[in-house]
C-alpha positions as protocol buffer text, in pm:
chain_id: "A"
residue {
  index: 1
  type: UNK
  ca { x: 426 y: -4554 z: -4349 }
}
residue {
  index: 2
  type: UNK
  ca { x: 394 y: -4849 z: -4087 }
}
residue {
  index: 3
  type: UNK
  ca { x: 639 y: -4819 z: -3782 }
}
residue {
  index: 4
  type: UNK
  ca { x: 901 y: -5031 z: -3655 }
}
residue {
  index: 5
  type: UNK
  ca { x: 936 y: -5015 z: -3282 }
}
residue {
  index: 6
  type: UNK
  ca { x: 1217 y: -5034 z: -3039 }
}
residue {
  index: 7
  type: UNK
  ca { x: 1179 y: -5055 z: -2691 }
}
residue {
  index: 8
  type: UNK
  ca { x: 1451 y: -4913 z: -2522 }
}
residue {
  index: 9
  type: UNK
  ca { x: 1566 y: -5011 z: -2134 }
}
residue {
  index: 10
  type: UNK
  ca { x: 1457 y: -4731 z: -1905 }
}
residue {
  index: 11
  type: UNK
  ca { x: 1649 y: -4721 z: -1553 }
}
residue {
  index: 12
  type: UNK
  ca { x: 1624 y: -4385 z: -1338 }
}
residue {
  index: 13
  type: UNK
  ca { x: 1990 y: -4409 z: -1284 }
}
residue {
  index: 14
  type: UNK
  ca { x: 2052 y: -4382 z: -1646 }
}
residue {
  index: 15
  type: UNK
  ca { x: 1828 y: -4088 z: -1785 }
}
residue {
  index: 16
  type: UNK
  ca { x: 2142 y: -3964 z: -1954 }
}
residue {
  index: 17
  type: UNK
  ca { x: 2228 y: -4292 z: -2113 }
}
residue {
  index: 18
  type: UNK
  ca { x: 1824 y: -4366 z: -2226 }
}
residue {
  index: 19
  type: UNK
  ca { x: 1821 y: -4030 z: -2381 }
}
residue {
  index: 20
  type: UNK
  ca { x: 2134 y: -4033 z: -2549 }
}
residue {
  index: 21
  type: UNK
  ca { x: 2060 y: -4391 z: -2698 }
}
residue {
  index: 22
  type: UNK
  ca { x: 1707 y: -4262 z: -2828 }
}
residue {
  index: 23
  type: UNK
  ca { x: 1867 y: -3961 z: -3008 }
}
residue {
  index: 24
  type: UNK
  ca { x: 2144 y: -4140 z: -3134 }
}
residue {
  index: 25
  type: UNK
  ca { x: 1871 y: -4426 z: -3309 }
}
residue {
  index: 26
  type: UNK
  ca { x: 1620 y: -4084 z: -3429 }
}
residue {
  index: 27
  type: UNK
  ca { x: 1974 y: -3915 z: -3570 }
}
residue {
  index: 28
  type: UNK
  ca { x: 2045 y: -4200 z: -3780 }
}
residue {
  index: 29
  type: UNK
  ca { x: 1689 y: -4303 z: -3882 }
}
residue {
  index: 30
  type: UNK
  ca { x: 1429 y: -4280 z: -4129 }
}
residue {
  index: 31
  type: UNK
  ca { x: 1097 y: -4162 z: -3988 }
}
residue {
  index: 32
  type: UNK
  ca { x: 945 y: -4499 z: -3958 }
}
residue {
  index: 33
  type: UNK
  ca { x: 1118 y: -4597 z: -3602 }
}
residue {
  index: 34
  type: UNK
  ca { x: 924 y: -4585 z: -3324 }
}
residue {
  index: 35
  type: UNK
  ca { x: 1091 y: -4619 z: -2965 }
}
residue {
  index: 36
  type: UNK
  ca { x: 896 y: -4656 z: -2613 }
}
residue {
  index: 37
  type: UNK
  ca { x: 1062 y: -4695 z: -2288 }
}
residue {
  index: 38
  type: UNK
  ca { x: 1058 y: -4970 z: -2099 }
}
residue {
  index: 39
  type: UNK
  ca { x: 970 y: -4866 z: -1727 }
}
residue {
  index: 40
  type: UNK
  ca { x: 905 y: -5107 z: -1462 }
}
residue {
  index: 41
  type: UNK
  ca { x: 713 y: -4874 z: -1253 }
}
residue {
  index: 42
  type: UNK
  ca { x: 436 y: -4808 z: -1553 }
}
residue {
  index: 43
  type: UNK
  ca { x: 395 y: -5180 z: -1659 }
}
residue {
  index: 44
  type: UNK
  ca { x: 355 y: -5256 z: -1312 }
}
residue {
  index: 45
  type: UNK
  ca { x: 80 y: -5008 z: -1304 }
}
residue {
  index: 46
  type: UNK
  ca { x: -51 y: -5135 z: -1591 }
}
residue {
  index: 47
  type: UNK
  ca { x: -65 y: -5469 z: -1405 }
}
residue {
  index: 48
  type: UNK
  ca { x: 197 y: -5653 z: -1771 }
}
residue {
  index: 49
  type: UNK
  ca { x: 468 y: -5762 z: -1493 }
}
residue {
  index: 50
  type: UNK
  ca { x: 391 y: -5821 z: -1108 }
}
residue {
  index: 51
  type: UNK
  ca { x: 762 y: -5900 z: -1051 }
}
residue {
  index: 52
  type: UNK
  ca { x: 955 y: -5644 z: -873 }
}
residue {
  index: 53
  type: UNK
  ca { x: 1332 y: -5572 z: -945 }
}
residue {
  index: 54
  type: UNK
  ca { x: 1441 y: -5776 z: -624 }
}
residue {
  index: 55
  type: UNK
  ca { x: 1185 y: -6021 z: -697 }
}
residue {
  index: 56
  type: UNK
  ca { x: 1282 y: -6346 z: -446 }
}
residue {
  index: 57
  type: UNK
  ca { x: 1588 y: -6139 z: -350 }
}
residue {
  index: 58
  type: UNK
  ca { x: 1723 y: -6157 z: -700 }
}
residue {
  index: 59
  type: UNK
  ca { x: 2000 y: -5917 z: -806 }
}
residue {
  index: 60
  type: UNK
  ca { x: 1996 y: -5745 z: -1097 }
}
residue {
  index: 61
  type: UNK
  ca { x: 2149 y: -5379 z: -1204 }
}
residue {
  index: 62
  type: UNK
  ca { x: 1883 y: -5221 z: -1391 }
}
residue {
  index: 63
  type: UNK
  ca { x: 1495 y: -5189 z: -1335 }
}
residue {
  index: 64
  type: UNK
  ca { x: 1469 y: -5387 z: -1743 }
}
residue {
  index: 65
  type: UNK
  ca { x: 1655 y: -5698 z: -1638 }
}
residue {
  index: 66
  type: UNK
  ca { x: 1308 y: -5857 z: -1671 }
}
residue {
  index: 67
  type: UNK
  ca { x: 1098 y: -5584 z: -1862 }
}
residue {
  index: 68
  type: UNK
  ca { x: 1265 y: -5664 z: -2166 }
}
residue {
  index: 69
  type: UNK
  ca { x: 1112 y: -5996 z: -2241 }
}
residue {
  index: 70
  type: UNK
  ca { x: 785 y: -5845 z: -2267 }
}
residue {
  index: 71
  type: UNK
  ca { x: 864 y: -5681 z: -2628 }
}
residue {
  index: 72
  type: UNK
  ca { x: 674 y: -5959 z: -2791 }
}
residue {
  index: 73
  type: UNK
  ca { x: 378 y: -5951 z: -2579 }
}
residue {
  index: 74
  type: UNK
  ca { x: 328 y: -5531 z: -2617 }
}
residue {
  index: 75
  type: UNK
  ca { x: 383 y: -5584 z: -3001 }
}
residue {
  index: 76
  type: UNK
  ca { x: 100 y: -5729 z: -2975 }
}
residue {
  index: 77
  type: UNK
  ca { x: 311 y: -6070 z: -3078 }
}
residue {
  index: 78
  type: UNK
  ca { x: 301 y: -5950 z: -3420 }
}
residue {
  index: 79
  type: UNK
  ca { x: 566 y: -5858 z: -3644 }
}
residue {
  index: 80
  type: UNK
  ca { x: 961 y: -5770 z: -3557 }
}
residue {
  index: 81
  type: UNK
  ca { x: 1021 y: -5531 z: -3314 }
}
residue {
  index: 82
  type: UNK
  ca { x: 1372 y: -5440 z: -3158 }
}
residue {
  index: 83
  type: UNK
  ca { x: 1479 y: -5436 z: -2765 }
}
residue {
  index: 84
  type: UNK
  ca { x: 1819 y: -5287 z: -2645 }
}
residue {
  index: 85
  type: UNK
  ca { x: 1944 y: -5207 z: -2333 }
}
residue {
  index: 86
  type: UNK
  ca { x: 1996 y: -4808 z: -2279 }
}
residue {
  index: 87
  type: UNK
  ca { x: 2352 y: -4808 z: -2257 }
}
residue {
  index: 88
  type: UNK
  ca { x: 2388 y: -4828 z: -2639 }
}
residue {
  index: 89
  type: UNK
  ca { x: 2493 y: -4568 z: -2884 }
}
residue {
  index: 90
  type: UNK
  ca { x: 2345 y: -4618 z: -3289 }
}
residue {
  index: 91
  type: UNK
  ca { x: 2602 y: -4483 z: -3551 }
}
residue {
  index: 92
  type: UNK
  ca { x: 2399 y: -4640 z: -3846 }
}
residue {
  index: 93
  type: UNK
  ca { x: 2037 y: -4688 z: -3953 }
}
residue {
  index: 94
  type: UNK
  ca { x: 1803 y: -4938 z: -3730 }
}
residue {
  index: 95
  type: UNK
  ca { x: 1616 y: -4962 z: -4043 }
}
residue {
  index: 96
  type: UNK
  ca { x: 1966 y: -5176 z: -4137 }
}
residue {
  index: 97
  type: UNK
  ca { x: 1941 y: -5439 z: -3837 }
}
residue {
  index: 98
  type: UNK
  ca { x: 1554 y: -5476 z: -3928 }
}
residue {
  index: 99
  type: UNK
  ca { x: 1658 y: -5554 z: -4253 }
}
residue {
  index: 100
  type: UNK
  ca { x: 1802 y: -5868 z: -4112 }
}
residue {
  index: 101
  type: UNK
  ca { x: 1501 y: -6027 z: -3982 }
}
residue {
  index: 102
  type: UNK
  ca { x: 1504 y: -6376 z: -4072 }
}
residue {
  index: 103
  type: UNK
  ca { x: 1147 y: -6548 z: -4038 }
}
residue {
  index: 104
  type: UNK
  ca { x: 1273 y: -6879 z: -3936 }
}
residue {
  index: 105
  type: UNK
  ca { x: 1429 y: -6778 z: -3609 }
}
residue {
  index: 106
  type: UNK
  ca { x: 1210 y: -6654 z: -3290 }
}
residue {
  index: 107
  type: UNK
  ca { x: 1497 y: -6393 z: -3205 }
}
residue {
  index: 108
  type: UNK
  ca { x: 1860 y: -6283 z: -3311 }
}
residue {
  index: 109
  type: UNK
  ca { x: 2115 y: -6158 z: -3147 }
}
residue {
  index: 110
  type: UNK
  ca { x: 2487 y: -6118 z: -3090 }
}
residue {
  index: 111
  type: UNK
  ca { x: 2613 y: -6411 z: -2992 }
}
residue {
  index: 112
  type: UNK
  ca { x: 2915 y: -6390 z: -2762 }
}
residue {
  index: 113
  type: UNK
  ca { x: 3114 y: -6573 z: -2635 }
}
residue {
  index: 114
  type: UNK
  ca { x: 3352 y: -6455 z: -2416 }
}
residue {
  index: 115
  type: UNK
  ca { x: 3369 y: -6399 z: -2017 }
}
residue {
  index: 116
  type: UNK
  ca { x: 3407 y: -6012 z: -1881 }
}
residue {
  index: 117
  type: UNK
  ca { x: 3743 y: -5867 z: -1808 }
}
residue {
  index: 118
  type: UNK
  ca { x: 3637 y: -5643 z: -1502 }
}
residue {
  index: 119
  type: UNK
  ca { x: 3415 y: -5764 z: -1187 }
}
residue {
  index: 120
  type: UNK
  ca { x: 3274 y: -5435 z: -1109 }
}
residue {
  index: 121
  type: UNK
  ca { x: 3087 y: -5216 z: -1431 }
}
residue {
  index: 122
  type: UNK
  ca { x: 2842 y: -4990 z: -1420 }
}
residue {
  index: 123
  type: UNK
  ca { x: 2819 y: -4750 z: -1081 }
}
residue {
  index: 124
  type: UNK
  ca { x: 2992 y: -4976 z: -884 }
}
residue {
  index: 125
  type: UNK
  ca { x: 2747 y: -5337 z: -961 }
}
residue {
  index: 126
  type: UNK
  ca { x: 2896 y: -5648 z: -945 }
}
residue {
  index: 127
  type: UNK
  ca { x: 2933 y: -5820 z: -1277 }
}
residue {
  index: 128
  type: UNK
  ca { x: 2803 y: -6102 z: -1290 }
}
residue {
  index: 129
  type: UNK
  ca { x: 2887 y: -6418 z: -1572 }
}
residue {
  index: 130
  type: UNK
  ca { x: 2693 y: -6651 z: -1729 }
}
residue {
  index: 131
  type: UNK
  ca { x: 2580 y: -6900 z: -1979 }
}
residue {
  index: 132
  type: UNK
  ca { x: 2486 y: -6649 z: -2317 }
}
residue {
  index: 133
  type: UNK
  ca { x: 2587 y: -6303 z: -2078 }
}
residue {
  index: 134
  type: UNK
  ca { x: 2500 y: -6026 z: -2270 }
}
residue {
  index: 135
  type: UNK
  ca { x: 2308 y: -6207 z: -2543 }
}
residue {
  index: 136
  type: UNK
  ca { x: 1980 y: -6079 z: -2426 }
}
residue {
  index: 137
  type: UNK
  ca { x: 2068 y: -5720 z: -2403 }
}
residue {
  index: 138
  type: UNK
  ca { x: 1983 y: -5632 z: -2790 }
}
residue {
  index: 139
  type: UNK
  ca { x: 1740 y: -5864 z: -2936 }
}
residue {
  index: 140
  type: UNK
  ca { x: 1554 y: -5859 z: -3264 }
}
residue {
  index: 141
  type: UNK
  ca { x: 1224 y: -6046 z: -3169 }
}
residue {
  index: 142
  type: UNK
  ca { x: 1037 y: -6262 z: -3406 }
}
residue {
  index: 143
  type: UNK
  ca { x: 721 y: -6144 z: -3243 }
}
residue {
  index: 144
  type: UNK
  ca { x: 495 y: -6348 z: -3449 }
}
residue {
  index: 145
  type: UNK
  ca { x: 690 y: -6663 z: -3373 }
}
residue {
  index: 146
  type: UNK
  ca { x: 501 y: -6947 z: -3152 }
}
residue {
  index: 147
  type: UNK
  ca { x: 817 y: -6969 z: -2905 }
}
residue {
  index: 148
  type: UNK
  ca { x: 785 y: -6571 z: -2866 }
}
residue {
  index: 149
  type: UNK
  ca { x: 415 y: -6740 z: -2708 }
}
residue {
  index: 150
  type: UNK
  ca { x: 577 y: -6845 z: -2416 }
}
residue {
  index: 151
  type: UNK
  ca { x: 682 y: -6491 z: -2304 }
}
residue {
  index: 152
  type: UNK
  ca { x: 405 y: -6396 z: -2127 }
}
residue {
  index: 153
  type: UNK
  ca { x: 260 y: -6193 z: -1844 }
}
residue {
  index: 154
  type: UNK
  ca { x: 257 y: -6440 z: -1573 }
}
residue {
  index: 155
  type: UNK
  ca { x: 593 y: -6604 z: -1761 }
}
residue {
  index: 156
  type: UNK
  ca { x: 822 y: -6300 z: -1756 }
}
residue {
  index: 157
  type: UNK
  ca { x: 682 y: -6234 z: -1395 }
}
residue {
  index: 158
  type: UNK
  ca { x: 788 y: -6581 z: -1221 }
}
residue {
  index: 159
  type: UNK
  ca { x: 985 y: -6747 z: -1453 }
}
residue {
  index: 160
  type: UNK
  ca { x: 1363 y: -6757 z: -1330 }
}
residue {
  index: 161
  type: UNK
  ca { x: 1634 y: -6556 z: -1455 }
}
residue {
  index: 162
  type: UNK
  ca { x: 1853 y: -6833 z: -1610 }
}
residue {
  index: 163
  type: UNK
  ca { x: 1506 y: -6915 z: -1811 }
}
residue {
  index: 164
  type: UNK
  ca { x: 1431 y: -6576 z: -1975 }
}
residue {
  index: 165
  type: UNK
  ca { x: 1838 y: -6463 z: -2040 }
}
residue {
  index: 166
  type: UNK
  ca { x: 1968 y: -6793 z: -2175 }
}
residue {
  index: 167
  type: UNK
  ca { x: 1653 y: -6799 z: -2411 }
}
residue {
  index: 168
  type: UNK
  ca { x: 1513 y: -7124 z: -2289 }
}
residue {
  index: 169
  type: UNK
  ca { x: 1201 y: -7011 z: -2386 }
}
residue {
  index: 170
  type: UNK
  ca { x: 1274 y: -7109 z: -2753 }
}
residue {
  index: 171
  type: UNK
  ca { x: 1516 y: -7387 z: -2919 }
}
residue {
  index: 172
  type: UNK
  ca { x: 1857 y: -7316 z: -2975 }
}
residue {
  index: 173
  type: UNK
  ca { x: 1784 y: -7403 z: -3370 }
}
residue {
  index: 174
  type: UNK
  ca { x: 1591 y: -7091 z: -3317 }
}
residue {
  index: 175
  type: UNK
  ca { x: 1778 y: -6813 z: -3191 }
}
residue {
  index: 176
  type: UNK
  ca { x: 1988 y: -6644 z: -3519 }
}
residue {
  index: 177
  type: UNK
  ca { x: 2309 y: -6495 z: -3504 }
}
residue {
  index: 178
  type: UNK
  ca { x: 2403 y: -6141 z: -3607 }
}
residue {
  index: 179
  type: UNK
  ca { x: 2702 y: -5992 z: -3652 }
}
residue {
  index: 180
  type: UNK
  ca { x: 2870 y: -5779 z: -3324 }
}
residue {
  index: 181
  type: UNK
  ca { x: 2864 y: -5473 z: -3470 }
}
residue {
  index: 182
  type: UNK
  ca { x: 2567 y: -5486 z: -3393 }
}
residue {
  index: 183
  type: UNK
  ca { x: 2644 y: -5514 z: -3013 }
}
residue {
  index: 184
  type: UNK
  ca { x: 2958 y: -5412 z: -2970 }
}
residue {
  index: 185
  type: UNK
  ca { x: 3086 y: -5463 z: -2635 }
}
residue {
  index: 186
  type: UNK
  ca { x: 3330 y: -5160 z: -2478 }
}
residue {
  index: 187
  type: UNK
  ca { x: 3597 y: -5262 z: -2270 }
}
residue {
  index: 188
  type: UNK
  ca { x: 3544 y: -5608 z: -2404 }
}
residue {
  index: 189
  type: UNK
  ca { x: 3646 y: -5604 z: -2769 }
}
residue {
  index: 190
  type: UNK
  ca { x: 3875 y: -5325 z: -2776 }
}
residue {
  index: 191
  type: UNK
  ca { x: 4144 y: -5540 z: -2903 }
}
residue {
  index: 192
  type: UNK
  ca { x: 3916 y: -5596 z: -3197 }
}
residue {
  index: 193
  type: UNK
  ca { x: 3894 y: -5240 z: -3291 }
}
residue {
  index: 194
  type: UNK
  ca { x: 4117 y: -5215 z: -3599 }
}
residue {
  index: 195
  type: UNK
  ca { x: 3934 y: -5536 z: -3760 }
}
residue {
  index: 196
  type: UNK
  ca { x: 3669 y: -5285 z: -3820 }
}
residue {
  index: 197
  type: UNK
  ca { x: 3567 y: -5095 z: -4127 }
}
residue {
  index: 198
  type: UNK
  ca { x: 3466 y: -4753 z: -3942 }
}
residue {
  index: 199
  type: UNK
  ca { x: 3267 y: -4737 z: -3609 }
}
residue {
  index: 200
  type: UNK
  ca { x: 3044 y: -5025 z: -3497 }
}
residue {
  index: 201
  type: UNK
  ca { x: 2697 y: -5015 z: -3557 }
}
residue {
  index: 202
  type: UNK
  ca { x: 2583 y: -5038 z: -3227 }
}
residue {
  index: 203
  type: UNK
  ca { x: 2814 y: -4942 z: -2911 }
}
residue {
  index: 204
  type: UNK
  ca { x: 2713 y: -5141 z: -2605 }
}
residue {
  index: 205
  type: UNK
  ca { x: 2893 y: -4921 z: -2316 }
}
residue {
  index: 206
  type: UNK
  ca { x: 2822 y: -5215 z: -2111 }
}
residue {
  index: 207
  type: UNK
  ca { x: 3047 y: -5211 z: -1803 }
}
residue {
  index: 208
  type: UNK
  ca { x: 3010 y: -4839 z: -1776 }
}
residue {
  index: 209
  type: UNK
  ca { x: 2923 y: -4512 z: -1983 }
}
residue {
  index: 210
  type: UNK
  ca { x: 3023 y: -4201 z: -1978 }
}
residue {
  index: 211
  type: UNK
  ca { x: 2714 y: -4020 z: -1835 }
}
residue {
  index: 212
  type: UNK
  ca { x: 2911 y: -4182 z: -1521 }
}
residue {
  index: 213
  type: UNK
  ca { x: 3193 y: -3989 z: -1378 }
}
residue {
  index: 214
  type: UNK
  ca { x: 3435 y: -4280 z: -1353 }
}
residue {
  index: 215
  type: UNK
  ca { x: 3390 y: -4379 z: -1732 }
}
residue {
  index: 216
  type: UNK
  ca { x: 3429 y: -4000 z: -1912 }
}
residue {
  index: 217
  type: UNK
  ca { x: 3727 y: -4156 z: -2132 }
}
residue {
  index: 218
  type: UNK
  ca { x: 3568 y: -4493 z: -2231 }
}
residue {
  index: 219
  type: UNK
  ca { x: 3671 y: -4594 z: -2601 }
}
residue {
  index: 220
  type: UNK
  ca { x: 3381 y: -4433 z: -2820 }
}
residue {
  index: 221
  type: UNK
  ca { x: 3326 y: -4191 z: -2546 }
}
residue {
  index: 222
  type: UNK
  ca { x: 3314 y: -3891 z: -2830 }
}
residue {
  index: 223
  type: UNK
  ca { x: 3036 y: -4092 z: -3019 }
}
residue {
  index: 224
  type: UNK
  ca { x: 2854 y: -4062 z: -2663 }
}
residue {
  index: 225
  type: UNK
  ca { x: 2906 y: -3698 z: -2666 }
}
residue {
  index: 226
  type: UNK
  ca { x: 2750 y: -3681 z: -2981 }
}
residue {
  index: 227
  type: UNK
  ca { x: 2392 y: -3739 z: -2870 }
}
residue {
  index: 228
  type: UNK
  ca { x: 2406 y: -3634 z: -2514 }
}
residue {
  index: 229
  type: UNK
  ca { x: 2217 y: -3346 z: -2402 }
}
């Protein structure tokens, strides 16, 4: 049986979170997903990204605000692989948002569109807003696609922020849409809850989890608890 990987955000801060999100995805899968960490500190070693996490005296909350964009690139730019940030929980099979690969796009992802309701998240980082926030923090790559090209080595290392996150690397004709379930935003689309048919598919705890003590009571804070160890 071939595997499907998903590279998962790694941040030291957020062992908790990375190991909860892996068991959650292994819990509900068939034995074809494969997940790898995404470290900064290894594919720095490795020499795949020379930018640092306060590269230029950017600011960014999590050691994969860059890494990420490399998914293509260590799939060997073949196939569909799967990137999402740690913070998520899986209540359904991955196999299921694989299944909605769509060959003419270079990458899909939730679209939202919407601007955050706190200015602090996450351990007390600033939250920051804009154009296509959040967009890049579960993507289903096209790896094979000739835009997915352009995410390189030396791009991902020096290209600017604004670049990589708002997907300027590809055409907007190009990026598909999936459904939020599929990155369901806590805190953000609470109001939404009783449109849905069950739990989401994918629970983005993305102002704040609760492996941190100041977000134990989060909505979907039980489905957490479920794959914590």
């Amino acid at each position: 049986m071939s595997k499907l990987n998903v590279y998962v955000g790694w941040d030291q801060r957020e062992q908790a979170a990375y190991d909860a999100c892996l068991n959650s995805i292994y819990a509900n899968s068939g034995d074809n997903i494969e997940c790898h960490p995404l470290k900064l500190p290894d594919l720095q070693n490795r020499g795949v990204i020379y930018r640092d996490r306060f590269f230029q005296n950017e600011t960014v909350s999590t050691g994969f605000a860059f890494t990420r964009f490399l998914v293509p690139l260590l799939n060997n730019y073949e196939g569909w692989a799967i990137f999402v940030d740690c913070d998520f929980i899986f209540t359904e099979d991955i196999n299921n948002l694989f299944n909605l690969a769509d060959d003419k796009y270079s990458v899909m992802c939730v679209q939202h569109d919407y601007t955050p309701k706190q200015e602090i998240k996450m351990d007390g980082c600033k939250q920051t807003v804009f154009p296509r926030k959040n967009w890049s923090s579960m993507m289903l790559f096209n790896c094979s696609h000739k835009d997915c090209r352009f995410l390189s080595s030396d791009s991902v290392s020096s290209q600017p922020p604004a670049w990589l996150h708002q997907m300027k690397w590809t055409t907007d004709d190009a990026i598909g849409e999936l459904n939020k379930t599929w990155n369901w935003l806590v805190g953000e689309y609470d109001d939404e809850m009783s449109s849905l048919n069950g739990l989401p598919s994918a629970i983005h705890f993305t102002n704040g989890g609760p492996w941190f003590e100041d977000y134990t009571c989060v909505p979907y804070a039980d489905e957490y608890y479920k794959y914590c160890e």
